[in-house]
C-alpha positions as CSV (number, residue, x, y, z in Angstrom):
1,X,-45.6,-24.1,23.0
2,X,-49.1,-22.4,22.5
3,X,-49.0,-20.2,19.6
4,X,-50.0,-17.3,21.5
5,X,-46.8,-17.1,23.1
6,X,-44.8,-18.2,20.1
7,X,-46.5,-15.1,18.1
8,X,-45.1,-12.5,21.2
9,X,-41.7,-14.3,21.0
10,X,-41.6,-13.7,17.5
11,X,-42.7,-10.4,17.5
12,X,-39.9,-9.6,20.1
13,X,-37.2,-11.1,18.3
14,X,-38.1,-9.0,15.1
15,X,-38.5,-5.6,16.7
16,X,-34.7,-6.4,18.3
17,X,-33.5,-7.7,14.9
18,X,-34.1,-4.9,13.2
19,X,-33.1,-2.5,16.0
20,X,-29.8,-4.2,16.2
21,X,-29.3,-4.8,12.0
22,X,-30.1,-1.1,11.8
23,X,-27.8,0.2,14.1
24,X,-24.8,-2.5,12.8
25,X,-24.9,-1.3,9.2
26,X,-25.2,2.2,10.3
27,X,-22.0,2.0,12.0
28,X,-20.5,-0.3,9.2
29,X,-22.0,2.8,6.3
30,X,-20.4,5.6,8.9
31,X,-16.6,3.5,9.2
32,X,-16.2,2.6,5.7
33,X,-18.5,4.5,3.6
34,X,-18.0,8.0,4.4
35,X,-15.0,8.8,0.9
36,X,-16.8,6.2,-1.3
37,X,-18.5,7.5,-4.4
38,X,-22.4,7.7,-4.7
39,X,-23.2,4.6,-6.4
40,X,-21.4,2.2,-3.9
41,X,-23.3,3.7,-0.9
42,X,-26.3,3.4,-3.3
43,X,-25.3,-0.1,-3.5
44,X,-24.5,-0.7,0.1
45,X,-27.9,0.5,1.8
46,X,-29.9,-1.5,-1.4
47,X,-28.3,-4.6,0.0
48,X,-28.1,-4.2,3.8
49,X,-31.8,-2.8,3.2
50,X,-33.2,-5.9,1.8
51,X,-30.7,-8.3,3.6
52,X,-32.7,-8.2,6.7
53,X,-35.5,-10.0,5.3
54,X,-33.5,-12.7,5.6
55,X,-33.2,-13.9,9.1
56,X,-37.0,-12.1,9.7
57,X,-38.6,-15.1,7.4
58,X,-37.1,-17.9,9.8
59,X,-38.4,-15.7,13.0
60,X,-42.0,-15.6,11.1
61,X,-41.6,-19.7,9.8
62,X,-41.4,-19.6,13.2
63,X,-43.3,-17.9,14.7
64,X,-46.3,-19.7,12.4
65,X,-45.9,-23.3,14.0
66,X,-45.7,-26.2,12.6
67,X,-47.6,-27.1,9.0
68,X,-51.0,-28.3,9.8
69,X,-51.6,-32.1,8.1
């Protein structure tokens, strides 16, 4: 696949991942959050903030090809 079109792929697969992550732990923070004290929605949106980043490095491993030898 010519990198050209792996790079639009990519960057189509991360606009909709975080679209869809941010609207999934907005409705997961507005169902169980909404009586919890401060710190544990502090908590909460630190982790689902930074959680993200996960799945967005394989998209850009990705979207980078393979190694060059």
């Amino acid at each position: 696949m010519p990198l050209r079109l792996r790079k639009f792929i990519g960057m189509i697969l991360l606009v909709l991942l975080v679209v869809v992550y941010a609207i999934v732990a907005m409705i997961v923070a507005v169902r169980t959050l909404g009586d919890q004290p401060g710190w544990v929605q502090f908590l909460y949106f630190l982790l689902s903030g930074t959680i993200w980043v996960l799945p967005a490095m394989g998209i850009i491993k990705w979207m980078a090809g393979p190694r060059p030898q």
